[in-house]
N, C-alpha and C positions, 0 to 999 in steps of 0.2 A: 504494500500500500504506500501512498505519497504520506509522508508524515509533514509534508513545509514546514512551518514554522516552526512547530512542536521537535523539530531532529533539535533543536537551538537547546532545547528543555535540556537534557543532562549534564552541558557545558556551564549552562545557567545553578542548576545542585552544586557544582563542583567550584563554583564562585562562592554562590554563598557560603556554604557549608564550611570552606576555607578561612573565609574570615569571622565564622563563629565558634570554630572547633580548635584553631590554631593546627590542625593538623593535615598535612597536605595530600599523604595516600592516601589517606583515610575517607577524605574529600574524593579522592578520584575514583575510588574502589567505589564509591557511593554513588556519584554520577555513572559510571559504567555499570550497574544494577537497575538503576534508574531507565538508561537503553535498554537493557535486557527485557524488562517488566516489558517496556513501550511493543519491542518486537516481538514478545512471545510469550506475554500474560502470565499468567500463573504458574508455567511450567517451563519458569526461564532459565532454572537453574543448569540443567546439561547443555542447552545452546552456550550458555556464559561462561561454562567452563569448556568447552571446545573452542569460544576465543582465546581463552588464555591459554589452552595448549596452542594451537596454533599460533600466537606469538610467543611464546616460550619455547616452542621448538624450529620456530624460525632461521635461518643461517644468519638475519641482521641479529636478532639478541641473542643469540653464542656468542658471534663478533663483539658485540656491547658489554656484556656482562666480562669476556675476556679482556678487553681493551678498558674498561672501567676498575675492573679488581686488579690489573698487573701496574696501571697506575696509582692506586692507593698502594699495592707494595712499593712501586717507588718511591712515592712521598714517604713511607717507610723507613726506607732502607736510609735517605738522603738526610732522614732527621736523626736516624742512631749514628748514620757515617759522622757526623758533625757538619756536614756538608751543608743543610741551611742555616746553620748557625755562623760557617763560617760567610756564607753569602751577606746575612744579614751584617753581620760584623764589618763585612764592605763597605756594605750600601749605607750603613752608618755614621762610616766618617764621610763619606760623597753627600748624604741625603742630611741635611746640619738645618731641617725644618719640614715643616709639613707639605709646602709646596715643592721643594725637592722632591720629598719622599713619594708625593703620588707623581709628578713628573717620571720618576724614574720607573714606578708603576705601569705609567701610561707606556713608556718608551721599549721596560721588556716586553710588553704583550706586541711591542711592534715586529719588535724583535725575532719572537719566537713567530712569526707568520703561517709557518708552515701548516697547523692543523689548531681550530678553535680548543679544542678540549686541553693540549699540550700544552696551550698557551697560558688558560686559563687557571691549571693546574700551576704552572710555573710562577705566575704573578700571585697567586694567591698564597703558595707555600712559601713562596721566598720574600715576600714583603710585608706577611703579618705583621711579623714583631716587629719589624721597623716601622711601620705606622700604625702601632699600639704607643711605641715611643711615643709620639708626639701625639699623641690623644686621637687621631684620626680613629672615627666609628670601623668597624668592619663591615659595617653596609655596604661604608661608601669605597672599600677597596672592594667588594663581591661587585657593586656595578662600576666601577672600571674597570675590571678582567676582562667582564662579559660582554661589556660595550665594547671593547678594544676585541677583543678576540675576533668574533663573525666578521667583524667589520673589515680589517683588514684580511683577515681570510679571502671576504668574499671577493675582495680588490686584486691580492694576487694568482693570477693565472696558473700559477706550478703549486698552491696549496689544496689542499681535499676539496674546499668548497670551490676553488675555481675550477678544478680538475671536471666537478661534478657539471656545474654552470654549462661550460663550454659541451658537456654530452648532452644535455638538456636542449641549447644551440641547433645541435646536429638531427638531433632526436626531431627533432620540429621542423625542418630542412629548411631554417633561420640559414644555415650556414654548411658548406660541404664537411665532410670528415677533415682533409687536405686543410682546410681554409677555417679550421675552428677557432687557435689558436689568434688567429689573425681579425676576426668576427667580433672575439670578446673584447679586446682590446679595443676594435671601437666601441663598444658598447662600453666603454670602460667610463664616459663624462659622462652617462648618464644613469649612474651607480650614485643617486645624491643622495641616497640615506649610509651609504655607509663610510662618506666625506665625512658628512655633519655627525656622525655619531663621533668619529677620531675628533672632530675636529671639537664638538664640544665637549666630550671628556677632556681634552688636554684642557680647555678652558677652564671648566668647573675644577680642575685638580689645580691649577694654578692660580686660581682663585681670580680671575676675570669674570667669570659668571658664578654668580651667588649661590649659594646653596639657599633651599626653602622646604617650605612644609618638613614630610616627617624628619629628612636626611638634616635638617637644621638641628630638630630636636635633638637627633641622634649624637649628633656634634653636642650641641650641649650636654648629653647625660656624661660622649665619653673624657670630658674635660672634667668630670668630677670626680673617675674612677683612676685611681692609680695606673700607669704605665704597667706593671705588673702585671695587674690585678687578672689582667684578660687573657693573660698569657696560662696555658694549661701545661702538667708537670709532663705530658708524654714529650712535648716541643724538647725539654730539657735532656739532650743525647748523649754518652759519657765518653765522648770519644774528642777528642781536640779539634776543634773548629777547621775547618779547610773548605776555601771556596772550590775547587777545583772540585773535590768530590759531590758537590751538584753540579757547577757548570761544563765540566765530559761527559755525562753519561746523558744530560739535556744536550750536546750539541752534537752527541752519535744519535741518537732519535729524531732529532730534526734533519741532519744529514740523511741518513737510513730511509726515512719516512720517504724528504724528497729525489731518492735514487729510484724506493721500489715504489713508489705511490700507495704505499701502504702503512698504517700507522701501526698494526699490529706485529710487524715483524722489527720495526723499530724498536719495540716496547719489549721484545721477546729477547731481541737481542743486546737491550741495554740492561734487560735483568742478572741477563749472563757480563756481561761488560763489571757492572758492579762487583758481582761477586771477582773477580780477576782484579778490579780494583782494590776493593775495600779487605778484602782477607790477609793478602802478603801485609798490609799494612795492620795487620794482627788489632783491626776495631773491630772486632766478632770472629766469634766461629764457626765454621759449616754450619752446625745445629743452632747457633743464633741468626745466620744468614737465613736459612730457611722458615725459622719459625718468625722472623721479621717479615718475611715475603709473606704469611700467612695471617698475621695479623694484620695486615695493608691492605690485603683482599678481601678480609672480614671489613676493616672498615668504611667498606666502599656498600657493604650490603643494604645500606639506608638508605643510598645513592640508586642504587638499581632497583629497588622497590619500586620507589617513586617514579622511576625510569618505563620500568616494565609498568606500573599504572595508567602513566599515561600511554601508551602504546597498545592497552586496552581498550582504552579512553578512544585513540583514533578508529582500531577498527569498529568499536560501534556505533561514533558517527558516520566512519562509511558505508555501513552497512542500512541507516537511517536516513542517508544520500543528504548529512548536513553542508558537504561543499558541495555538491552538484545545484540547493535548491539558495544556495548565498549567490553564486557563481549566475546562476540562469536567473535568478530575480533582478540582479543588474543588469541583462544584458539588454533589455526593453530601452534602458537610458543611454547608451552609450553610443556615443559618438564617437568620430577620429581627433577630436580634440580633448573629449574630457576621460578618451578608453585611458591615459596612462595614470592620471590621477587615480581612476577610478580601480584601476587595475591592482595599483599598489595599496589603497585601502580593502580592498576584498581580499587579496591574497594575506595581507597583515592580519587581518581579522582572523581569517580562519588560520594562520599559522597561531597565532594567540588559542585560539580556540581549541585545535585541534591535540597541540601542544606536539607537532610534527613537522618540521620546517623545511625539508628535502620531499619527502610525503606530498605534502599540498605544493613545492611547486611542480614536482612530476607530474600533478593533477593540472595545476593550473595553466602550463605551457602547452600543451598539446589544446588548450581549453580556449586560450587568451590569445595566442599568436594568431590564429587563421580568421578572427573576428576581426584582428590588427590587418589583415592580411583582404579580408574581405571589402571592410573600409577605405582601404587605401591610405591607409596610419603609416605612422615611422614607427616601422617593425623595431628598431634596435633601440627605440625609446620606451616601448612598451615590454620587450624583456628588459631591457635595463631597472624599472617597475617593479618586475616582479621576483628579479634577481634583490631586489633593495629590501624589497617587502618581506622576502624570507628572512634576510638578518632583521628584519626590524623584530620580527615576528618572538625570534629567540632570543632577544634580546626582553621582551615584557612580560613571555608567558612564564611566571612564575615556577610553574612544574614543569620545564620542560629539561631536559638533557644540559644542555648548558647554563641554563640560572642555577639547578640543583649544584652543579660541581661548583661552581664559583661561591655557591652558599655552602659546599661541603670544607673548599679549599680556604675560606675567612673563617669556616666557624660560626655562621649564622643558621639559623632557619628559613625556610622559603617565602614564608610567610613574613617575616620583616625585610628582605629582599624586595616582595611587593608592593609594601607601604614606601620603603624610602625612596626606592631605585627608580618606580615609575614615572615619578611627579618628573625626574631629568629625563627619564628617553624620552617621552611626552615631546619635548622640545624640541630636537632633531626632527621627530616625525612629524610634527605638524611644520616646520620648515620644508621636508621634505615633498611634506603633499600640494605646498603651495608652489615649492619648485615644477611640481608635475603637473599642475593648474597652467604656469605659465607656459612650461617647453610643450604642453601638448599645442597652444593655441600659433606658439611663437615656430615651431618645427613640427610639428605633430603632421 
């Protein structure tokens, strides 16, 4: 049956429920019952559990739950090595204030380009404590990772997300196989949300644009709270501080990553790296090496909960066809001037929605281009749109994949991630949508 408006209802549970419960799978487990009910009444319970097998036995969350737990062993390994401690110890005498310190924030997440997750993992384990120093909230380092992360990802052409982008391109016959790389690249000035997202984190970190609403408050509570106070005793590793033992084993994974186009054998292979590293140098034994890798994995299981929920959460929006009926209720309005504007608000929403960012635009490309196409639109304005609109997407949806880590990687909950972090993307994005106001009417 068409559900219209009503497919919106479970997304709707898992908003609220969120912000009454404080608690974010629990929120999603609930909206994805909520689907279930809607598709198959009272006897929902083995349809709802055949979706969760089927993405629990999926090849993407093997890949996920593998590539998510061997990074929590790394953060692991990197905090027993002394290895972010000696980072931090760095960036200490460099970072001598709070705008340093998120500048240099801003600048690893550039840094690391190669894959949003690696990124976000890097700036969040290696700059804690140095912006608990200086009173900086951990909100506001969980939305710089995450800001900084997609963002530049989605900009460069040789990291995951561009890799992806540019198949997406070809998929759509936007651009030949031959000619992809060359495609995206133009397509590259018309990438405005994930400009303005770099470009207003570095602002809001250096304090040109103001902090407001909750991220203010936050700044105030953590100006009351000791320097210390936020730092947790696992951070404290017994082994003598050395940058080197984080920053090699992060620069054979971003190497690695961008040779195989793979992030998983990067991960695979810096686990082994470490151990070769860190044993001669007698900071652990085999048997603490190991049960470190093991404890890292475990700590990631919160992360992947909420991972694998929402990924529940998508298929029974698609299976209630909530983006086929967001997607088709706009297309009655849409013009060749206002398709890009319009394009990057629907595909935003439902990446928010869906809490699936790659997902919806594999949906919405094949969906969005031949309408550009039909119109006689500027095709490379209108993916540019919808390339923009997936980072924006995962940059707000509270539970999705990448806020979770940046909230796993500061030490926050999801749930205050939402309150503070939104009010600043908020800003980029509506820049962004008034960019695609103008460039649809000025080139479109």
């Amino acid at each position: 049956m068409e559900y219209g408006i009503l497919s919106l209802l479970p997304v709707a549970v898992v908003i609220v429920l969120v912000f009454f419960t404080k608690r974010t799978a629990v929120s999603l487990l609930a909206g994805t019952i909520v689907g279930a009910v809607m598709l198959y009444g009272t006897g929902f319970a083995k349809p709802w559990l055949d979706v969760v097998y089927g993405v629990m036995g999926s090849d993407l969350w093997i890949w996920l739950v593998l590539v998510c737990g061997f990074f929590g062993s790394l953060v692991a390994l990197f905090e027993v090595s002394g290895g972010i401690q000696g980072f931090t110890a760095i960036a200490g005498k460099i970072c001598k204030g709070e705008k340093r310190t998120l500048f240099a924030s801003w600048l690893l997440g550039i840094v690391v380009f190669v894959d949003d997750w690696l990124s976000i993992l890097s700036v969040g384990t290696a700059m804690r404590r140095a912006t608990d120093r200086f009173h900086v909230p951990r909100e506001m380092l969980a939305y710089l990772s995450n800001s900084t992360a997609s963002s530049i990802c989605v900009i460069v052409p040789t990291s995951t997300w561009g890799v992806f982008m540019i198949s997406q391109l070809v998929a759509t016959d936007v651009s030949t196989a031959e000619a992809g790389m060359s495609t995206f690249l133009h397509a590259l000035p018309f990438l405005f949300y994930p400009f303005l997202a770099l470009l207003c984190g570095l602002l809001y970190g250096v304090g040109i644009l103001p902090k407001f609403g909750p991220m203010r408050q936050a700044y105030a509570k953590a100006r009351e709270v000791a320097p210390t106070a936020q730092e947790t005793p696992e951070e404290e590793g017994p082994a003598k501080p050395r940058a080197l033992n984080f920053l090699l084993p992060v620069i054979l994974v971003t190497a690695l990553t961008i040779a195989t186009g793979e992030i998983l054998y990067g991960t695979l292979a810096c686990l082994v790296f470490c151990a070769v590293l860190y044993l001669p140098q007698r900071l652990m034994t085999p048997g603490k090496y190991l049960d470190t890798v093991l404890v890292g994995f475990k700590d990631m299981i919160g992360v992947l909960f909420i991972v694998t929920s929402a990924f529940i959460l998508r298929d029974i929006n698609s299976l209630l066809g909530m983006p086929e009926f967001v997607i088709g209720a706009a297309k009655a309005a849409m013009s060749p001037q206002l398709l890009p504007a319009a394009a990057f608000l629907i595909v935003t929403v439902l990446a928010v929605a869906a809490g699936n960012f790659w997902g919806i635009c594999a949906i919405a490309f094949p969906v969005i281009i031949p309408i550009a196409q039909a119109l006689d639109g500027n095709v490379l304005l209108t993916a540019g749109a919808i390339i923009s609109a997936t980072a924006a997407g995962s940059h707000l949806c509270f539970f999705g994949s990448e806020a979770t880590l940046a909230c796993s990687a500061s030490q926050i909950d999801n749930v205050r991630y939402a309150q503070c972090a939104t009010p600043l993307i908020l800003l980029p994005v509506l820049l962004a949508l008034v960019a695609y106001l103008a460039a649809g009417f000025l080139v479109g």
